[in-house]
C-alpha positions in Angstrom: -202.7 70.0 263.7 -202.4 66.7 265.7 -205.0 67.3 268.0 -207.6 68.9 265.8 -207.3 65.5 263.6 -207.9 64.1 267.1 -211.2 66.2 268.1 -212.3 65.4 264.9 -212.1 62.2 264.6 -213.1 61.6 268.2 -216.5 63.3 267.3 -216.7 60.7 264.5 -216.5 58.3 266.7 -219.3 59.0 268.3 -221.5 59.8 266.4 -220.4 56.1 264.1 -221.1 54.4 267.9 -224.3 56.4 268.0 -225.7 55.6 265.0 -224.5 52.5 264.4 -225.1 50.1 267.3 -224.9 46.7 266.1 -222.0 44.6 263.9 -222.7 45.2 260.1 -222.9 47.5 257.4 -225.6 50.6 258.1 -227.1 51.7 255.2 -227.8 55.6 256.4 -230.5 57.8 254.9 -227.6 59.6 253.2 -227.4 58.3 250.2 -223.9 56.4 249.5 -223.4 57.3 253.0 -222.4 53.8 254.9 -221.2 53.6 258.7 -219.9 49.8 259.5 -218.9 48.6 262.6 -217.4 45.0 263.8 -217.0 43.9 267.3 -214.0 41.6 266.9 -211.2 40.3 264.4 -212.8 39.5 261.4 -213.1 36.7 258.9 -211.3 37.6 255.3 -213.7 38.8 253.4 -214.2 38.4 249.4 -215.8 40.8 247.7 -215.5 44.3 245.1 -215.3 46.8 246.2 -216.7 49.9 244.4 -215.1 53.6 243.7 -215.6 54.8 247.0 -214.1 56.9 250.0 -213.2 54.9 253.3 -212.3 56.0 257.1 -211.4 54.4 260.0 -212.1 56.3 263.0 -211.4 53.2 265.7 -209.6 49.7 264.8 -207.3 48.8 261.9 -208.3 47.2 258.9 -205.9 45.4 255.9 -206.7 44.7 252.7 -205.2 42.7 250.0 -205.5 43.9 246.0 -203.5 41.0 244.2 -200.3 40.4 246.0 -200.6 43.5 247.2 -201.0 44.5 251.0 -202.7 48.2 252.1 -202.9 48.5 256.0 -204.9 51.8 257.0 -206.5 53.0 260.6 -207.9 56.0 262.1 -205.3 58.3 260.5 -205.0 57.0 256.9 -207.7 57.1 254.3 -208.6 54.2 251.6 -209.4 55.6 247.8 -210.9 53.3 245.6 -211.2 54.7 242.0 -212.7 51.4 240.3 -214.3 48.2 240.5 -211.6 45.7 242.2 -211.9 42.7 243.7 -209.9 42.1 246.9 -209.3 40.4 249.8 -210.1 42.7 253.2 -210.2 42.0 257.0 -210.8 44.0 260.2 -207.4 43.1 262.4 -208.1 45.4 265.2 -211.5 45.0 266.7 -213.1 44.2 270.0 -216.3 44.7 272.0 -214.9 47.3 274.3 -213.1 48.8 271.4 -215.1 48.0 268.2 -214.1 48.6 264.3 -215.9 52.0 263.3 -215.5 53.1 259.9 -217.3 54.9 256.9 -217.4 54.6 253.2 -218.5 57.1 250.7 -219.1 56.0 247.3 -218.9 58.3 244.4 -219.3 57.8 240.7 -217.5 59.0 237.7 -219.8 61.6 237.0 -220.2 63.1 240.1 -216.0 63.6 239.8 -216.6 65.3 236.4 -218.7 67.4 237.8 -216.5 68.7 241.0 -213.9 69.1 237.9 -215.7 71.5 235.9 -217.4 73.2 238.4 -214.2 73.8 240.8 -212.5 74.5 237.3 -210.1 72.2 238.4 -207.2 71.4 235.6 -206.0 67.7 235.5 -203.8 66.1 233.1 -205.6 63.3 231.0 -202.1 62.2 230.3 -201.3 61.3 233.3 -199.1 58.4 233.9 -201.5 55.6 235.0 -201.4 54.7 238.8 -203.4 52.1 241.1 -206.8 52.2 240.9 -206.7 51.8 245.2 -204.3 53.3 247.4 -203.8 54.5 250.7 -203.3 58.6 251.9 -202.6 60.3 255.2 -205.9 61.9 256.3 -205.5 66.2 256.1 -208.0 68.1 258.3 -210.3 69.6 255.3 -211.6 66.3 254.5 -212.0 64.8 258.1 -214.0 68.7 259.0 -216.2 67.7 255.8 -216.8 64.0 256.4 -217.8 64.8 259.6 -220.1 67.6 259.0 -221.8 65.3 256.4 -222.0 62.3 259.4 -223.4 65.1 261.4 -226.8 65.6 259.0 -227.8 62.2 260.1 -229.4 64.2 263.3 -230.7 66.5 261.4 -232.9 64.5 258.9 -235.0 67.8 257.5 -231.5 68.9 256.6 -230.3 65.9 254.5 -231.9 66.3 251.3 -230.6 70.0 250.7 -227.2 69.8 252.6 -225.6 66.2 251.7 -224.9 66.7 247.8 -223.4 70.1 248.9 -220.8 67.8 251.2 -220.4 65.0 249.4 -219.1 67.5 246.4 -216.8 69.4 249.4 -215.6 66.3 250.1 -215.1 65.0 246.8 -213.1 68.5 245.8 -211.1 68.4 249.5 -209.9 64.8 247.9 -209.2 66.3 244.4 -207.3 68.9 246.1 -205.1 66.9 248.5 -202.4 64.6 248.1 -203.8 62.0 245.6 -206.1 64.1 243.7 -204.2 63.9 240.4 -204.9 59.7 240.5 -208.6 60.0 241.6 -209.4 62.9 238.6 -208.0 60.0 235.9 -210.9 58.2 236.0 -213.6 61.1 235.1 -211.5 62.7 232.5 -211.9 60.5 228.9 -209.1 60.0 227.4 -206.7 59.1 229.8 -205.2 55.9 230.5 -207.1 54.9 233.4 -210.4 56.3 232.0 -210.1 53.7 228.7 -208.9 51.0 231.3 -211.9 50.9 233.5 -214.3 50.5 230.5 -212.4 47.2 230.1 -213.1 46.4 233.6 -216.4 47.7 233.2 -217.1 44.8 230.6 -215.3 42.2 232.4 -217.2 42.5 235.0 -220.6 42.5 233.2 -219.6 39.4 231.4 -217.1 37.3 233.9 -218.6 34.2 232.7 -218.0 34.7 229.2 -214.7 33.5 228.0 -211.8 36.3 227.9 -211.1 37.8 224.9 -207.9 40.2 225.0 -208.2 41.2 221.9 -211.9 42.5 222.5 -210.8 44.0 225.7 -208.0 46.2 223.9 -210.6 47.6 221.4 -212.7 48.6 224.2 -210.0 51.0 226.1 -208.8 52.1 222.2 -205.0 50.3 223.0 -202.5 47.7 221.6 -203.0 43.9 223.4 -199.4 44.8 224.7 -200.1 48.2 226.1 -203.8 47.2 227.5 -201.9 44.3 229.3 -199.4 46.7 230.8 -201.3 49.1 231.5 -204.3 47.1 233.3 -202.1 45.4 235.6 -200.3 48.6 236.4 -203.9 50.1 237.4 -205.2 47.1 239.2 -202.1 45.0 240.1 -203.3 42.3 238.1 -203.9 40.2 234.5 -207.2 40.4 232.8 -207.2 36.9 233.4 -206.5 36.9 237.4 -209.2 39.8 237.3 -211.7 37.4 235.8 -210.6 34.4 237.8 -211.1 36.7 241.1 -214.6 37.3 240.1 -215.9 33.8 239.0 -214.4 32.4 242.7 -216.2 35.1 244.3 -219.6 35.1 243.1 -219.2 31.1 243.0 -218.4 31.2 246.7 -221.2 33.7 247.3 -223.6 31.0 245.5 -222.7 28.4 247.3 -223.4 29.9 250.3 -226.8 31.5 249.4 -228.5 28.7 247.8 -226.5 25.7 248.9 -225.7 24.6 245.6 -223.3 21.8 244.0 -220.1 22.9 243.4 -220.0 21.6 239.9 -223.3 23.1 239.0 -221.7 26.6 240.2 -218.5 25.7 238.4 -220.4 25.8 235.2 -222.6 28.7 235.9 -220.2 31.0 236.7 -217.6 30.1 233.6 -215.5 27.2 234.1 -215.4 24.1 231.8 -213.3 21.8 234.2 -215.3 21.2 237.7 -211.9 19.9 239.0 -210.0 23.7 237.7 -212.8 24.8 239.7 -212.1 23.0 242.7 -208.3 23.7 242.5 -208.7 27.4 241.9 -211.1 28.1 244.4 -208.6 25.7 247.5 -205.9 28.1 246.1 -207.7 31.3 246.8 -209.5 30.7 249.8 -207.7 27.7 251.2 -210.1 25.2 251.4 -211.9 22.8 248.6 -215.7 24.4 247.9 -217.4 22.0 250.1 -215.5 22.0 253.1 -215.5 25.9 252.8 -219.1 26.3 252.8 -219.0 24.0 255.9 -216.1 25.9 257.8 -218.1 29.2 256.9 -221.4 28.3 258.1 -219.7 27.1 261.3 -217.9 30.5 262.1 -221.0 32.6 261.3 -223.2 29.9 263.7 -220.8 30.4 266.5 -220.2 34.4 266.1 -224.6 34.5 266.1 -224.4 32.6 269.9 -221.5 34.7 270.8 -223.2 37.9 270.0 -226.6 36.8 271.6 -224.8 35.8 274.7 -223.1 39.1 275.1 -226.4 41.0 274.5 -227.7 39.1 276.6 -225.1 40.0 279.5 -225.6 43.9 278.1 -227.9 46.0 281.3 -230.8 47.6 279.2 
């Protein structure tokens, strides 16, 4: 079993390598299909991710939900089941060896439909579990992710034959290990269905102020029990959800369009510039404007770094 993993995920490899030449994220013509590849340890990096399938096939990558610390690499998976926002960074990378990885992202509905069609039973009642977690890779999935990685050289084949794997894979992961926490969120009425409604309209309006109350109604629950329950799922409050957005896109702005820091403070929610400022030093370690700098810096230097190793590359 060991060693078939091992052919498998060696002919991942290659074909990740093959396809994707150059640091970055590679939108494929498969669609939700995403092959990503760094050549060195990476910066942290901010951002949410989306309910989605990931694998490792070379490096090791850590990311941080909360307090929370999930370390996965070429034999471990990465199962997102909702919008979070974390904390992630590549820790094993180099230019000899780079990070090679894939993500798959699914949808709700396209869960639903592996359900019924599979006629696959799941418990709505389900006691409600994180909405991101970690499983040991099992052979069916890594023959079916690879098969689907395989259509990219066979483009004619794509339109026909990727739905048809993405649902294989999507019933391989319904089948394994974790499948009973990645069927809560298509089947209504459970606990972690209600709870990413909430998030749903968090998210959509993370500049607005945060109203509990509202938030209960929306997943059909006590304040007490949608507290409980929401920081069970996500590992943390409504209110550290929020906060984790507005510093996010608020970093993201002040990178894109160069803008003051108070300005951004306001856009994305806060009253208090100086709550601002303290809240975003806590989370990311610097003050907004000497973050920007620092940032700008790094991504200057790793731009001559790769240029001079392309350079240095025989053609």
């Amino acid at each position: 079993m060991v060693e078939e993993i091992r052919i498998l995920q060696d002919n991942l490899t290659k074909l990740i390598h093959h396809h994707c030449k150059h640091a970055g994220v590679l939108q494929t013509s498969i669609p939700s299909l995403f092959l990503i590849r760094s050549d060195r340890v990476s910066e942290p990096v901010y951002k949410v991710y989306s309910p989605s399938f990931c694998f490792i096939t070379q490096g090791l990558k850590e990311i941080f939900l909360a307090g929370e610390r999930l370390e996965y690499g070429p034999s471990k998976y990465l199962i997102t089941s909702m919008n979070l926002p974390v904390r992630g960074q590549v820790i094993k990378a180099s230019h000899d060896a780079p990070y090679l990885s894939l993500k798959i992202d699914f949808s709700q509905n396209e869960i639903l439909e592996v359900l019924k069609d599979a006629n696959i039973q799941a418990n709505s009642k389900e006691y409600a579990s994180r909405a991101m977690f970690v499983g040991q890779i099992e052979i069916p999935i890594l023959d079916a992710v690879l098969r689907l990685v395989q259509l990219l050289d066979s483009p004619q084949d794509i339109p026909f034959l990727a739905p048809i794997l993405k649902k294989e894979i999507i019933y391989r992961l319904l089948q394994g290990q974790y499948g009973v926490i990645l069927a809560q969120i298509a089947l209504e009425g459970s606990n972690t269905y209600r709870i990413r409604g909430a998030i749903d309209q968090i998210i959509q309006q993370y500049d607005q102020p945060l109203r509990i109350e509202e938030l209960a109604d929306v997943a059909s629950m006590s304040t007490s029990s949608f507290h409980r329950l929401f920081k069970e799922i996500t590992a943390m409050s409504p209110l550290q959800f929020q906060k984790q957005l507005r510093l996010q896109e608020a970093r993201s702005l002040l990178l894109m369009e160069s803008a003051d820091a108070t300005e951004v403070a306001y856009r994305v929610g806060y009253e208090s510039a100086s709550q601002f400022s303290r809240e975003y030093s806590r989370m990311f370690g610097y003050p907004p404007k000497a973050d920007v700098k620092r940032l700008k810096e790094t991504y200057e230097q790793m731009e001559s770094s790769t240029e001079q190793i392309l350079d240095r590359t025989p053609t």
